[in-house]
N, C-alpha and C positions, 0 to 999 in steps of 0.2 A: 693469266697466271702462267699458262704454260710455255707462251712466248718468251716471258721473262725467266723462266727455270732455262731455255735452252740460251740464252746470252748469257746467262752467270755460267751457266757450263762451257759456253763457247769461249769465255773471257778464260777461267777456271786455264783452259786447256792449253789456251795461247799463253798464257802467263807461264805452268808446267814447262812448257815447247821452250820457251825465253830462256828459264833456269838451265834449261838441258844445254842450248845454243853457247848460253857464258859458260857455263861450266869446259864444255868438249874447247872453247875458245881458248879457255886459263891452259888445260891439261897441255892442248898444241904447242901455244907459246912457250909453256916451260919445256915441251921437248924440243921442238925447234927453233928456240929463242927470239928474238924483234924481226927475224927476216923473213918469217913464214910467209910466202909469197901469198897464198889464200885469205889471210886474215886481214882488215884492214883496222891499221894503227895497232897501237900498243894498248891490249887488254886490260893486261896488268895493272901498269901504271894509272891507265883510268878510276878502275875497281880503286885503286890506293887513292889517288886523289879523290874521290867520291866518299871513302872512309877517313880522311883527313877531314873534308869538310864538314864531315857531320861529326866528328869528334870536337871540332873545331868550334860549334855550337851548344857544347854542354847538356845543357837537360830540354834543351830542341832538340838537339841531335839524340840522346838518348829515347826521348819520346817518337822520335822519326823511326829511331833502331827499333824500338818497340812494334809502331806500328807495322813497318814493313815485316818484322817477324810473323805478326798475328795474321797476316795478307797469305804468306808463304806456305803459313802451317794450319791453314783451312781445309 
């Protein structure tokens, strides 16, 4: 049991780390726009295409929105 509480924690925290990494990504990009030498590719655009495709899907994509919220706000 205890093995398994410190991988949900470990997972937990690298997920946290991920949200933090997109986010400081989006902020960059919109100050220093597609050239940002450190970023690689276009953030943005990805994040948008990613929300097209699940919009794209209807009540898959809603149920996906769902899930990945309930994932987020554990």
């Amino acid at each position: 049991m205890l093995i398994m509480d410190n991988i949900i924690g470990w997972a937990k925290k690298l997920t946290e780390a991920g949200v933090v990494v997109i986010a400081l990504a989006v902020v960059v990009q919109i100050i220093f726009g597609d050239s940002a030498a450190f970023l690689p590719g276009d953030i943005i655009g990805r994040l948008t295409d990613i929300i097209t495709s699940i919009g794209g899907a209807n009540l898959v994509g809603l149920v996906a929105v769902g899930l990945i919220y309930k994932i987020f706000t554990r």
